[in-house]
N, C-alpha and C positions, 0 to 999 in steps of 0.2 A: 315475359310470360306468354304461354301460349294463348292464343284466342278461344273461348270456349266453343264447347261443340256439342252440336245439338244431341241426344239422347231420346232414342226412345225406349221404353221401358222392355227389356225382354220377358219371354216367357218360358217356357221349359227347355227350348231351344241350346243350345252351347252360347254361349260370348265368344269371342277373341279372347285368346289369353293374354292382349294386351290391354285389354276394358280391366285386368285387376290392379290392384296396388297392395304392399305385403304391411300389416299390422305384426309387430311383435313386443312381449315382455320377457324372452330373453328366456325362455321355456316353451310356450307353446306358439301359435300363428293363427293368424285368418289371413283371407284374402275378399277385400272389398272393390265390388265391381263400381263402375264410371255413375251409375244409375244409382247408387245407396244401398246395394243389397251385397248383404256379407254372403260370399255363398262357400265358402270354407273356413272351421272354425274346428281349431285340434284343442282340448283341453284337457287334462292340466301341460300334458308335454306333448312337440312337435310330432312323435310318433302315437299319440293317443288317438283311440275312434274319434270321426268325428261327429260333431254335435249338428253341424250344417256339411251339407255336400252335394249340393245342388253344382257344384263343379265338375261333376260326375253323374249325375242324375238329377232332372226334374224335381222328381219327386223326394230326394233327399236331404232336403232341409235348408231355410235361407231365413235370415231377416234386415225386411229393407223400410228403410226409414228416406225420404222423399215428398218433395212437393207433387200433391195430386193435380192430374192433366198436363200439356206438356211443358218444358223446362227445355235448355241448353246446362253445360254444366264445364268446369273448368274445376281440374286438383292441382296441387301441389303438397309434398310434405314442407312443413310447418318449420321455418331454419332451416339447424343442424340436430334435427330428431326423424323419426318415424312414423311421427301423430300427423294424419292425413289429414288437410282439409279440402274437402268441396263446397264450388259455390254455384248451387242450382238461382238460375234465371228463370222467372216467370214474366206473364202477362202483366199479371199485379205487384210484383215484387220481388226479392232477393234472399233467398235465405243462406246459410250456410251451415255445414254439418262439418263437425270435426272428431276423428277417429280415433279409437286409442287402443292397445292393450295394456293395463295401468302396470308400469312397475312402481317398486317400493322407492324410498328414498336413496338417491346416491349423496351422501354426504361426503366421503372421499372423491367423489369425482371418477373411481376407478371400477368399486363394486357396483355394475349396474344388472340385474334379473336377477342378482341375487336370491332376495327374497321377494314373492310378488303377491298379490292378491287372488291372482286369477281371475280377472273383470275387464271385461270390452266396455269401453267408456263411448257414448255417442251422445252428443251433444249438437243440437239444433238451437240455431239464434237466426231471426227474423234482423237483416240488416236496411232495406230500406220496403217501404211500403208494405204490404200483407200480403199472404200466403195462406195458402191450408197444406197444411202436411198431412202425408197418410202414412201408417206406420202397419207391417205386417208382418208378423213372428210367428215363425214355424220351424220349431226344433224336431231333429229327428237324429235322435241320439244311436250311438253304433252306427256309423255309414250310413242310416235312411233306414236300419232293421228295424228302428221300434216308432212307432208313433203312439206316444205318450200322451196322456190327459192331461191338461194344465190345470189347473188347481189353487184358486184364486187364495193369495195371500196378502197377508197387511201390508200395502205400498207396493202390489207386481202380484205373479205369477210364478207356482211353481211348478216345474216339470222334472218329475223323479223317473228313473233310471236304474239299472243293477251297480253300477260301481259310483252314483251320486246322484245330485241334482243339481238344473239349474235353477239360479233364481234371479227373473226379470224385475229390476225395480223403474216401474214407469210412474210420470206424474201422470202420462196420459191413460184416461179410459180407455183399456184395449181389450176384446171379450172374444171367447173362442174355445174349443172343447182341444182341439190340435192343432186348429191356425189360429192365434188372435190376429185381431183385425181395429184400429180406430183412428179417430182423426183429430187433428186440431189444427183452429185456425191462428196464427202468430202475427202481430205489427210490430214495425221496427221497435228495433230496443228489446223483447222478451225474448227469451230464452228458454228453453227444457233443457233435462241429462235422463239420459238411460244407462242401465250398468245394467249387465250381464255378466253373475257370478260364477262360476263353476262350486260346488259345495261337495264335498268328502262326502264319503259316509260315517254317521256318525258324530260330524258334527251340526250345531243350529245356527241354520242362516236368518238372517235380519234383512232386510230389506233397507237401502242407502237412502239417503236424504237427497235434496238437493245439493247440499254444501256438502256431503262425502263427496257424490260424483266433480262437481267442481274441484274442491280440493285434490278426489284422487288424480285429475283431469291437471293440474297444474304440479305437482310433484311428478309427474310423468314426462313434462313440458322442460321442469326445471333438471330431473336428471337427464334425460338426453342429451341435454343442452349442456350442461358439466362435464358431462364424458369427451364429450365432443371438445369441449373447447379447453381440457388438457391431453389430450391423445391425439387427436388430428393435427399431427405437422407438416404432413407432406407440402413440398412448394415446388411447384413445378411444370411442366404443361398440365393443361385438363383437371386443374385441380378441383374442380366443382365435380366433374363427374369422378376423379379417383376419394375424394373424401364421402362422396356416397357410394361408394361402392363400397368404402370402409366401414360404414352403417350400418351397410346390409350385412354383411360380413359378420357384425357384432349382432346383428338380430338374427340369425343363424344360429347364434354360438348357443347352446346349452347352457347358461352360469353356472348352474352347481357342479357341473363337472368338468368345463371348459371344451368340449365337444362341439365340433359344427359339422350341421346336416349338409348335405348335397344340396338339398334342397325340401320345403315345406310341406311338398306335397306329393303326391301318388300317381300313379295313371294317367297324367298326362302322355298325348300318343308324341312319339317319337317320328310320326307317319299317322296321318290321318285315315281309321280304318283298317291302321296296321295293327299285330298284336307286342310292340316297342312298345310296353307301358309296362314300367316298372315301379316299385317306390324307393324312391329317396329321404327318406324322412330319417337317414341312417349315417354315418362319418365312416368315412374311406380311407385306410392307410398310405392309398394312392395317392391322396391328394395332400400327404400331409407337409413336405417342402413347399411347395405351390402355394398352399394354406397359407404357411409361417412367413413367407417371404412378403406378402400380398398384408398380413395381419401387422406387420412388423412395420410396412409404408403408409398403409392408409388406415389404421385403427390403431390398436394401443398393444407394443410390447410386451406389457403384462399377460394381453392376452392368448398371446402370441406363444410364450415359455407356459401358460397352464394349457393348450391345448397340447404342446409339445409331453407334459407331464402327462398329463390324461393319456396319453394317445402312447407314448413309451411304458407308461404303469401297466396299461389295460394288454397293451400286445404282449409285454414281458410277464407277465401272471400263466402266459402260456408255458411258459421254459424255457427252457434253449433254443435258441431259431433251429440249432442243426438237428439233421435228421426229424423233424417236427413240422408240421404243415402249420405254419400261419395263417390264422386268419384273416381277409382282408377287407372287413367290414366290420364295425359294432355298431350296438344301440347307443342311443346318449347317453347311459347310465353304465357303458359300459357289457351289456348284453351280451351274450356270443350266439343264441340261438334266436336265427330270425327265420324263421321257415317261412317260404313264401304258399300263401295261400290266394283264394279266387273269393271273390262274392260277387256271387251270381246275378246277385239281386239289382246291380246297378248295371247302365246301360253304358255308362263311360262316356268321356268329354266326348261333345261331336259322333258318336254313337263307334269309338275307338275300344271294343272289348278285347282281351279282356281288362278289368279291374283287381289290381293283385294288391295284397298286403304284405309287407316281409319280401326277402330280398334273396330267392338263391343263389346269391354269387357268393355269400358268404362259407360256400359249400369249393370252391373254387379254386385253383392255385395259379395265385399272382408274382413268379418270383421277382420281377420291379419293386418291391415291397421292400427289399432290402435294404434296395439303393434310396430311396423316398425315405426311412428311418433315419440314416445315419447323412443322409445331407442333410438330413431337418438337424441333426444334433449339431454338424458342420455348419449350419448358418446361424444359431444360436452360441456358436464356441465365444468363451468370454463373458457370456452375460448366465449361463446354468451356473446354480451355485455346483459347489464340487462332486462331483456323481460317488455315490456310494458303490462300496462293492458289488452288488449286485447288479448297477446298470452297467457298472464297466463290463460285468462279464455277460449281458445278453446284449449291450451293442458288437462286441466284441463277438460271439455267439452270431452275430447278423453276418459280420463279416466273412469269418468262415465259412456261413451256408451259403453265401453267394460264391464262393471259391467251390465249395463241392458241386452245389447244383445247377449253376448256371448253364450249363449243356444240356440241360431237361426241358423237356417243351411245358409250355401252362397255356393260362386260357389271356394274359397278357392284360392293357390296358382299357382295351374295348368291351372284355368279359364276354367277347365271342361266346356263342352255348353250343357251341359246337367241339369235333377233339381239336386235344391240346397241340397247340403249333411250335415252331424253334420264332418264335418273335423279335424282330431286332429290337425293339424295346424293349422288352426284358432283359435281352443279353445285355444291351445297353446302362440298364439300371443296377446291373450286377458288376460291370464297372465303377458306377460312379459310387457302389456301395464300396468298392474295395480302395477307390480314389480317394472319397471323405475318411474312411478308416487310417488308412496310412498319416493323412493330415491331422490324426484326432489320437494317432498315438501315444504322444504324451497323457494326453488327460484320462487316456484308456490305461494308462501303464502296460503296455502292451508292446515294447517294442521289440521282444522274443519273437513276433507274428510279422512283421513286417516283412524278410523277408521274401516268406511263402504267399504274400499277401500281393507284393508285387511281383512275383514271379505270374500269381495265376489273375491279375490284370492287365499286363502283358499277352497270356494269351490269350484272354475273351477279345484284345482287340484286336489280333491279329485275324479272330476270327469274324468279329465285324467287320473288319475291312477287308477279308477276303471271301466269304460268303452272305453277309450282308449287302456288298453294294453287286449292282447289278448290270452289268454293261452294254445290253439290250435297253434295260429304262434312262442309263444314263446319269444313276442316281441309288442311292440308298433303298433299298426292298422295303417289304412287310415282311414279311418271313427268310430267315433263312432257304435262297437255291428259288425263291422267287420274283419275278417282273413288276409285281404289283408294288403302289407306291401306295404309304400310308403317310399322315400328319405328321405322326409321331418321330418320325425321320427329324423334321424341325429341332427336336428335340437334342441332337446331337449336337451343336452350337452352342443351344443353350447352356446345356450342363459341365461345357468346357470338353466333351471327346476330343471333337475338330476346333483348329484354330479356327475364328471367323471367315478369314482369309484360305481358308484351305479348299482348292478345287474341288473337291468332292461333295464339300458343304454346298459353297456356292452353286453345284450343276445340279444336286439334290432339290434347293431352294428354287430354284428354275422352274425344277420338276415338278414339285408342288403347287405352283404359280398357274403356269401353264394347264396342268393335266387334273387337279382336283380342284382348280377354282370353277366356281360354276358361272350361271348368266348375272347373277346379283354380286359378282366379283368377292365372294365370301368362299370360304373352303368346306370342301366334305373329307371325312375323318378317311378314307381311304377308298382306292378304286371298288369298283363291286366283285364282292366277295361273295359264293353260298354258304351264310351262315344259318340255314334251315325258316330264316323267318322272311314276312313277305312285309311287302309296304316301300316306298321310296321314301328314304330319311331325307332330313332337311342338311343345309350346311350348319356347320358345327360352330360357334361364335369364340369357344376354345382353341381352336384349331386357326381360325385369323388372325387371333389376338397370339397367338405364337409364331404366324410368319410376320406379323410386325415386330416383334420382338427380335425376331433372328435377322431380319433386314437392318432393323435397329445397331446389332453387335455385326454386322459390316459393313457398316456405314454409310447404308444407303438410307437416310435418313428422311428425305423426302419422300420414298416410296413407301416407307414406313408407317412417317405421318399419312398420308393417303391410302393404306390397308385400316391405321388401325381407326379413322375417321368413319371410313364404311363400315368399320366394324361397331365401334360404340354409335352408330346410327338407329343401327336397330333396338335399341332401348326405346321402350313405349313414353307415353306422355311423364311419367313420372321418373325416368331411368332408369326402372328395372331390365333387367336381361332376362332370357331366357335360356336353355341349353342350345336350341336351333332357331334357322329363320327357312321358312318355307322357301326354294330359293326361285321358284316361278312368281307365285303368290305375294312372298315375303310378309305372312303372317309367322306369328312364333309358334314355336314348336316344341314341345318337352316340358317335362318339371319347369315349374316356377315359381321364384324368383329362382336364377341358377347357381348355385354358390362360384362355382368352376369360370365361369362366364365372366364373373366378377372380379373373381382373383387374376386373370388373364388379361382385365383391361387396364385393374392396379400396375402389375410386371411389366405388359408393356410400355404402359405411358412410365414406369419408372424406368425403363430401360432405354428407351427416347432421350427421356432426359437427361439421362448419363448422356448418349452418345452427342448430343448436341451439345452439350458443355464441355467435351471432348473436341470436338471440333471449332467452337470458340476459343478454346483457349483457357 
């Protein structure tokens, strides 16, 4: 256990994005800072306005519960769950706060956010000597737009809203027209609970008891812990930090429809001061092998074949891949339109404007998309029950588009917002779309395509390896006829193009090493490019956790473990990731918690451990 560490209470100011830790019921999120204050809170789902966003502005809404004057403080989650506890240190005594977002009962052990309540649980216990606690609630519902009246109800407060309300059920006296404000003093042994409802419209909220919140508080403790301890099998290095990363993973996910966000949250800057602030609170067809592979080692299979379902139903309702522009983003419900907009009204983390909602890359063309489909169905081969007509013929539909349009430029893996380029990642992923096809022939009944199938994978690589690699850099391009070296390159290893062992991987892997690792020995996503925006990004924690991967599968195995060591380094006190690590500073950077980041430390440490069991023997 780490030593705790002193805290002083912030004020309007930004935090570190490492002072948070992620609360989830498997639909929506907060994020609870080191100090007790929730200052992001999505309700009912991960893309809903939120209720608190003081992560984003001051003024945007938080509620922190906390011992009054100063404290040290020490967290950890709670086992194998996502129920935070912190233990603030006083003068007089010790208290501890434990966090929650309640889900409903896992009785199978499998269905967990299923169905939930919609209720942040916080629970304060006085464990030696006395305390006073101070408690302070200020909802500001839609991003910070409305500051609502609370509206003293039997057992709490309620604060109403155009699409519901909340309803605070406090034992403590807390009084306030838009902040409440009150205090209590606790000796060891007593205890409080707070619940914070989300409530519909339309329906009537009640106010909990003590013995709801405890109960909701312990069925939240008990399904975690059930999921957990039939679904986490992985054995093998790192297994502490890869079976939380499978937690997280599973607190990303959507339940109702098997969906996982990028990531919780919005605007965070990519570049402090830059305009790199996008939202994430959306699921990426980009990442959907990465996803499955990572879901598949450190969380539960099951979860693994309904995001795969989710994720092939919702792209296939488009048509035919061919001749048809894919989308390559949806909402958790499945969405297609996320137009990305601006609110003005907030100031943004660390005063990084702007602040966007919605996501336009969804507007975008990613043709890697192809290949990301049918390796997700290729790594699930064996375990999908039998594919009906219709998916055979829109996997099959994937295949072809990647054979007709693979010679077309997109906006590629980065989503550059600038024009479309000849990416060798794409043309890349329109290989391994035609590579998984031919291997999924049978189940596709498909073998009249085959083929035309290898004929035009054949030539996409002869045109990777003849404008692709680059004999000035020495190494694999970013773009087709260019010098510049991107991560993505990595990727050629991984997905089986190049043998491990093949000189061009190897001098590319060099290349990377050398030329985009920075001062903090982490990687950045590619040389500098004018993509129209300003700010100096941070290294990409994606991006190291794939050259340990790919050192991994040639065997350099020590170098490996020592890329991807630095790499899950930068996890904060609690092991979250983030998407960047500032790489002067080495504060995080980006959306957080990062799903990508996560998935990247699962694959490598799984790929580690192949090659070291490989080498013993």
């Amino acid at each position: 256990m780490r030593s705790p560490i002193p805290v002083a209470a912030v004020g309007s100011e930004a935090r570190p994005i490492a002072d948070y830790a992620l609360l989830s019921d498997c639909q929506g999120s907060a994020l609870v800072a080191r100090d007790g204050s929730v200052d992001w809170l999505c309700f009912p789902r991960f893309d809903s306005a939120s209720v608190f966003a003081r992560l984003l502005d001051g003024s945007a809404g938080h509620w922190w519960i906390r011992p009054a004057g100063v404290f040290s403080a020490h967290r950890a989650y709670m086992d194998t769950t996502m129920v935070l506890r912190t233990e603030f240190r006083t003068d007089t005594g010790t208290v501890q706060l434990t966090d929650a977002l309640a889900v409903g009962p896992n009785v199978t052990g499998r269905v967990l956010g299923r169905e939930v309540p919609h209720a942040l649980l916080r629970v304060v216990e006085c464990t030696q000597g006395s305390a006073r606690v101070a408690v302070e609630y200020a909802p500001r519902p839609e991003y910070g737009s409305i500051r609502s009246t609370l509206v003293p109800s039997d057992g709490g407060l309620l604060c109403p809203f155009g699409s519901g309300s909340l309803l605070l059920s406090s034992p403590v006296r807390i009084e306030g027209r838009a902040t409440a404000r009150g205090q209590v003093v606790l000796s060891a042994g007593e205890r409080v609970g707070f619940a914070l409802q989300y409530v519909p419209v339309g329906s009537h909220p009640h106010a909990w008891t003590q013995a709801d919140i405890e109960a909701a508080l312990s069925t939240t403790l008990d399904a975690w812990q059930s999921w957990a301890a039939l679904n986490q099998r992985y054995e093998g290095p790192w297994r502490d930090a890869v079976h939380l990363s499978g937690r997280v993973l599973q607190a990303l996910t959507f339940a109702p429809t098997g969906a996982v966000v990028a990531a919780p949250t919005t605007s965070l800057p990519e570049a402090v001061g830059g305009e790199r602030n996008w939202d994430y609170r959306f699921s990426w067809v980009r990442d959907a092998s990465f996803t499955l592979h990572a879901l598949s080692v450190a969380a539960c299979p099951g979860e693994a074949e309904a995001f795969f379902s989710w994720m092939a139903r919702t792209v296939s309702a488009e048509g035919p891949a061919d001749g048809q522009q894919l989308q390559v983003l949806y909402g958790v419900g499945g969405e297609r339109e996320l137009t990305e907009h601006t609110l003005g009204h907030l100031t943004g983390w660390g005063g990084s404007w702007p602040v966007r909602i919605g996501n336009d890359a969804w507007r975008q063309r990613q043709l890697d998309i192809y290949g990301e489909l049918l390796d997700a169905a290729h790594l699930l081969r064996g375990r999908l029950s039998r594919l009906d007509g219709h998916s055979r013929r829109f996997l099959i539909s994937l295949a072809d588009a990647a054979a007709a349009h693979w010679s077309e430029p997109d906006h590629s893996i980065w989503e550059v917002r600038g024009r479309p380029q000849h990416f060798v990642y794409s043309k890349l992923m329109c290989w391994v779309a035609l590579d998984r096809a031919i291997a999924l022939a049978d189940e596709l009944d498909a073998a009249a395509q085959v083929p035309a199938w290898r004929s035009a994978r054949a030539v996409i690589r002869a045109a990777i390896e003849e404008q692709g690699w680059s004999r000035r850099a020495g190494a694999y391009s970013q773009t087709f006829g260019s010098d510049l070296l991107d991560a993505s390159a990595l990727m050629l290893p991984i997905t089986g193009f190049t043998a491990p062992d093949d000189p061009r991987a190897r001098a590319t892997v060099v290349a990377v090493r050398e030329r985009l690792t920075g001062p903090s020995g982490l990687v950045h996503r590619y040389e500098r490019v004018d993509d129209g925006l300003v700010g100096e990004e941070g290294a990409f924690l994606m991006c190291s956790f794939w050259l340990a991967h790919a050192l991994a599968l040639m065997g350099e195995v020590s170098e490996a473990r020592e890329v991807f060591e630095r790499t899950a380094a930068c996890a904060n006190d609690v092991g979250l990731l983030a998407e960047e690590v500032d790489p002067m500073g080495g504060r995080l950077l980006g959306n957080f918690p990062q799903a990508l980041s996560h998935i990247g430390l699962v694959n490598a440490a799984w790929a580690i451990g192949r090659a070291e069991a490989a080498v013993h023997g």
